[in-house]
C-alpha positions as CSV (number, residue, x, y, z in Angstrom):
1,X,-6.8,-22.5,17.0
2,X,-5.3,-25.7,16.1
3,X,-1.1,-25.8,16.3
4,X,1.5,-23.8,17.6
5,X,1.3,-20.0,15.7
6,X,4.8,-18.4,16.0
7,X,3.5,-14.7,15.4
8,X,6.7,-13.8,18.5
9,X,9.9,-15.9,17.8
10,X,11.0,-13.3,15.6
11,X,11.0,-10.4,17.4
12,X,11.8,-12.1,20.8
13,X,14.8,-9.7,22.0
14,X,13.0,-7.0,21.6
15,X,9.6,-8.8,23.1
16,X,11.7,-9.8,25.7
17,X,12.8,-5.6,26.4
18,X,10.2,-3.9,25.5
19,X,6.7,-5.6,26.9
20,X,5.3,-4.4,30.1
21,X,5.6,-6.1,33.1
22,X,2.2,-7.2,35.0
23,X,1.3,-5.3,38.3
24,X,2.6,-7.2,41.6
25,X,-0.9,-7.3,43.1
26,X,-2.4,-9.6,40.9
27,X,0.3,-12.6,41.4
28,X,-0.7,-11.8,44.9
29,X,-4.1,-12.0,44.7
30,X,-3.5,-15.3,42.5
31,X,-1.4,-16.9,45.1
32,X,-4.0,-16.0,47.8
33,X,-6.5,-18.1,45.8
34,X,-5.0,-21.4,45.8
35,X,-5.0,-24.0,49.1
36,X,-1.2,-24.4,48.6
37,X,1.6,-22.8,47.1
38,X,4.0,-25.4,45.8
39,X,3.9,-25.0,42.0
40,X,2.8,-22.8,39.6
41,X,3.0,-23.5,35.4
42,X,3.7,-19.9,33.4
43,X,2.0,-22.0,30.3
44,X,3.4,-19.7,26.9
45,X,5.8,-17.8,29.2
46,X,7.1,-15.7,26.4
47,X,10.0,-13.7,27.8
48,X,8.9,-14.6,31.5
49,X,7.1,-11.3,32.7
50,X,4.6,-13.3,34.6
51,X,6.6,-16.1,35.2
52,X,9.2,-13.8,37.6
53,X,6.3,-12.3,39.1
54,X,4.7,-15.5,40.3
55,X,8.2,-16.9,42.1
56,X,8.3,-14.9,45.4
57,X,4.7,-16.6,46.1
58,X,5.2,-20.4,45.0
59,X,8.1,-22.8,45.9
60,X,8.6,-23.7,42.3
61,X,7.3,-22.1,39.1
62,X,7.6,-23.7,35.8
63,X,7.5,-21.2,32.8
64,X,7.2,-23.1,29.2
65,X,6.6,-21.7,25.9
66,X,6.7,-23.3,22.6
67,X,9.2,-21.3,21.0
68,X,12.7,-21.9,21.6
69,X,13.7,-18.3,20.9
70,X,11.7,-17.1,23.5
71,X,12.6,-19.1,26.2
72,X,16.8,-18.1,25.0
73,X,15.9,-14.8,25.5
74,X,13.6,-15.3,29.0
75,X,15.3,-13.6,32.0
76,X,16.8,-16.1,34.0
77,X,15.0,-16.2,37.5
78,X,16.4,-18.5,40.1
79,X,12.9,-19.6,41.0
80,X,11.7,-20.2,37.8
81,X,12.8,-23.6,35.5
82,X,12.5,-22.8,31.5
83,X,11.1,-25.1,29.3
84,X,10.1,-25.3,25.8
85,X,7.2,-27.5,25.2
86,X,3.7,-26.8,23.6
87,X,0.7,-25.8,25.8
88,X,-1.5,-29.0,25.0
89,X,1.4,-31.3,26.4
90,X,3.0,-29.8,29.0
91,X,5.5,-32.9,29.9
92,X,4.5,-32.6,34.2
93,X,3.1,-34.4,36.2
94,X,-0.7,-35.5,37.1
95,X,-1.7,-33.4,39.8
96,X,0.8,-31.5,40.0
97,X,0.3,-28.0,39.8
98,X,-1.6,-25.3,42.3
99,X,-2.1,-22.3,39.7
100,X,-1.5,-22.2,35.9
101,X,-1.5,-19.0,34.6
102,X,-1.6,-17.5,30.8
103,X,-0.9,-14.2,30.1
104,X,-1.9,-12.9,26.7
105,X,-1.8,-15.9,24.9
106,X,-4.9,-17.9,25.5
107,X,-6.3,-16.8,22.4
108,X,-3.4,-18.8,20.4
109,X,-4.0,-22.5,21.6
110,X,-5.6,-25.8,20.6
111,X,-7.9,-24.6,23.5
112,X,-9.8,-27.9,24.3
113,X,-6.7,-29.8,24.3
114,X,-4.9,-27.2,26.7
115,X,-8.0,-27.7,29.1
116,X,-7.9,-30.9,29.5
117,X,-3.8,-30.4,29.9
118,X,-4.6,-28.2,32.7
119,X,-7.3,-30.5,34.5
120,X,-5.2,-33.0,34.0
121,X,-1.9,-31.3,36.1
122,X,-3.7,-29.2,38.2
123,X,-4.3,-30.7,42.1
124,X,-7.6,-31.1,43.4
125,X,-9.0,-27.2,43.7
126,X,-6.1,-25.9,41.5
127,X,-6.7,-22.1,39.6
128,X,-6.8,-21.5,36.4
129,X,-6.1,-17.6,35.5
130,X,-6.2,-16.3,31.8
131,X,-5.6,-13.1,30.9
132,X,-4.8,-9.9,29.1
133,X,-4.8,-6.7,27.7
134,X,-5.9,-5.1,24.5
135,X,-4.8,-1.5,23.5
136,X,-3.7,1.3,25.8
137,X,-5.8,4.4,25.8
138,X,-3.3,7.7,25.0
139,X,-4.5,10.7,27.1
140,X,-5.8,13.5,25.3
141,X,-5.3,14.3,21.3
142,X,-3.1,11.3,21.1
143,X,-5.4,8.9,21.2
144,X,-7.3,9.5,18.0
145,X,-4.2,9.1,15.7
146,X,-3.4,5.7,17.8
147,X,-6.5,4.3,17.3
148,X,-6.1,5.2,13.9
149,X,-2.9,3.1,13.3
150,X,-4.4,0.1,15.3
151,X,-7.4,0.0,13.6
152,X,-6.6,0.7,9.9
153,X,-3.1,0.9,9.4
154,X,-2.1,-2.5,11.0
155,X,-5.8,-3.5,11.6
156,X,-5.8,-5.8,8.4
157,X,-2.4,-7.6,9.6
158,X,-4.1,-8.6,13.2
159,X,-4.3,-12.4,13.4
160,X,-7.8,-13.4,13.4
161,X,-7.2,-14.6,17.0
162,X,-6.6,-11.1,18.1
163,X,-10.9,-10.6,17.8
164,X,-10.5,-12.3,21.1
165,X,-8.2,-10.1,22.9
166,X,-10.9,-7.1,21.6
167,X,-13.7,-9.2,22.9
168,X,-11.9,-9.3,26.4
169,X,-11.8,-13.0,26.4
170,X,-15.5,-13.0,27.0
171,X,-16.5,-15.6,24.4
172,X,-13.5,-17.7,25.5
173,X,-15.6,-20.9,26.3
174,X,-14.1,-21.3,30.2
175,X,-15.2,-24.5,31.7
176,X,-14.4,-23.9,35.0
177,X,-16.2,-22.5,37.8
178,X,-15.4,-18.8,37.8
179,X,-13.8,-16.8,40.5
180,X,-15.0,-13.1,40.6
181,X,-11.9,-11.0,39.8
182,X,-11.1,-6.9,41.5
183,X,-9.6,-5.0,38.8
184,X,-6.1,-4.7,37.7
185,X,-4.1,-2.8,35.7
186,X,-0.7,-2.5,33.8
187,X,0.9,1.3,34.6
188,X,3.7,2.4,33.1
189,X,5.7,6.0,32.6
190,X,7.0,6.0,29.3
191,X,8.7,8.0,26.9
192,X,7.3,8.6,22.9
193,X,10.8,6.1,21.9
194,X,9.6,3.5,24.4
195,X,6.3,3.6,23.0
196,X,7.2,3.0,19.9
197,X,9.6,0.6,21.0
198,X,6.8,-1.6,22.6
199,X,4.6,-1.2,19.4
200,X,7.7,-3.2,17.3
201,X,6.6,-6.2,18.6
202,X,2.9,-6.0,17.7
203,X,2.1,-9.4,15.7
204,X,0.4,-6.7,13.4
205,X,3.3,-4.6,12.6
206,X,5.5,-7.5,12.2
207,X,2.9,-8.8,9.7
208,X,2.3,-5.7,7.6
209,X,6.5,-4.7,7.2
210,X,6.9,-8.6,6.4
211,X,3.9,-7.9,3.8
212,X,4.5,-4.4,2.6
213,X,8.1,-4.2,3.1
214,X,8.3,-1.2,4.9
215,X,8.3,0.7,8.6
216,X,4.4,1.8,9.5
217,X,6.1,3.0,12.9
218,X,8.2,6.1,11.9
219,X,4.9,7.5,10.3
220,X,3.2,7.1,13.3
221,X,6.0,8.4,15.6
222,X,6.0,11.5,13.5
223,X,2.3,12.8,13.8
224,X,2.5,11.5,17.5
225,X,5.9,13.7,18.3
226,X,3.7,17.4,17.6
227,X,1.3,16.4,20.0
228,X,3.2,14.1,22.6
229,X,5.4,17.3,22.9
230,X,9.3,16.9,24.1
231,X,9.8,12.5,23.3
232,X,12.1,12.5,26.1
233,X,9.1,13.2,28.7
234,X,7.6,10.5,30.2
235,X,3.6,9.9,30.0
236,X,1.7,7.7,32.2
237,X,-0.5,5.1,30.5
238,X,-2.2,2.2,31.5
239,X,-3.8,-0.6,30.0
240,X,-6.7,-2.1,32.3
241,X,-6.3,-6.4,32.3
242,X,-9.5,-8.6,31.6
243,X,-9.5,-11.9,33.5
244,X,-10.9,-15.6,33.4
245,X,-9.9,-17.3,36.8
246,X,-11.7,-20.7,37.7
247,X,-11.4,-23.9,40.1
C-alpha cells in the first residue's frame, strides 16, 4: 500500500453522481464521540459524500484527496474547504483535528505513514473512524447473476486492495483503542439505470473495459432487466457499513 493509486480520477464525474451518500446517523453518532467539535479532516474525500455530511456537526471540516480531479468535481459545501494533498502529509496543523474520518478508502494508503499523520493532527482524545462497504445484496433472483459479475466477470480486475474491503477491514492493523460501533447502513431506492450507473465507477469495471476494450455492463443490465421487471421501478437496496473507530 505504498503511494498514491489513482483507480478514481478517471471516472470522477460520474463517481461524483452516481455513489451513494452515507446515512445521517452515523456523522451523528461520530460527532457525539468527540469532546469538541471544532474540526474534522474528510482524509481521501473523493467527491465529498462524507465530507458534506460531517459539516452541520463541526465548525470547520477539511475534506482532502490526492487527486485533483476529484476534488474539481467535489460539491462545493460552504462548510467544507477542498484540498488536494496525499493522506500521509496532510499539510495541518499538530493537534488540530477532533475527528478524521475515511470512507472507503483506507484500504489504499501508505497505512503506517497515514497513522502517524493522524496521531500527529489529532487533539488529545481525537477519533479516528474508518470505514465502508463491500457489495450490495439484490433481493430475490437478482442476486445470483450479480454476484456472478462481481465475482468472475470483473472479479480478476479488483485491485488486490479490494481483499480488504471483503474482509471488512478486519485485518486492517488499527492501533487505536477501539470504540464499539451500532450498526449502520447505506439505503437507497433505485432504478435498474441507476444501478448500473453506480456500477460504472467500480475500479473493476474500469479495469477490465481499459483491458478488454469493451462494456461488461450492458451484458449485465440485460439478464438483470427479465428479472428486475419494468427498469423504471425503483428497488430498495442497502449495503450494511463495517467500521474501525478508535481514540
Amino acid at each position: 500500500m505504498s503511494g498514491f493509486k489513482d483507480h478514481f480520477s478517471t471516472a470522477s464525474e460520474r463517481y461524483a453522481a452516481f455513489r451513494p451518500d452515507y446515512p445521517a446517523d452515523l456523522y451523528a453518532w461520530l460527532a457525539g464521540q468527540c469532546r469538541e467539535r471544532a474540526a474534522a479532516w474528510d482524509c481521501a474525500t473523493g467527491s465529498g459524500q462524507a465530507a458534506r455530511g460531517l459539516a452541520p456537526h463541526f465548525r470547520q471540516v477539511v475534506a482532502t484527496d490526492a487527486s485533483a480531479e476529484q476534488i474539481r468535481n467535489a460539491m462545493p459545501h460552504a462548510g467544507v474547504d477542498y484540498r488536494v494533498t496525499p493522506a500521509e502529509a496532510s499539510g495541518l496543523p499538530d493537534s488540530s483535528i477532533d475527528l478524521v474520518t475515511v470512507a472507503q478508502a483506507a484500504h489504499w494508503f501508505d497505512l503506517p505513514r497515514f497513522y502517524a499523520e493522524v496521531k500527529r493532527v489529532l487533539k488529545p482524545g481525537g477519533v479516528l473512524a474508518l470505514w465502508g462497504y463491500g457489495r450490495m445484496v439484490l433481493p430475490g433472483e437478482l442476486d445470483a447473476p450479480f454476484l456472478r459479475f462481481y465475482a468472475e466477470t470483473v472479479g480478476p480486475y479488483w485491485p488486490p486492495e479490494r481483499a480488504l474491503i471483503d474482509d471488512a477491514y478486519r485485518s486492517l492493523a488499527f492501533p487505536f483503542d477501539a470504540i464499539a460501533t451500532p450498526p449502520f447502513a447505506i439505503r437507497v431506492e433505485w432504478t435498474l439505470p441507476r444501478l448500473i450507473a453506480y456500477l460504472s465507477t467500480w475500479s473493476a469495471v474500469k479495469r477490465y473495459q481499459a483491458g478488454r476494450g469493451d462494456d461488461p455492463l450492458p451484458a449485465l443490465q440485460e439478464e438483470l432487466a427479465p428479472l428486475w421487471g419494468d427498469p423504471e421501478r425503483a428497488r430498495a437496496l442497502d449495503w450494511p457499513l463495517f467500521l474501525r473507530v478508535g481514540h
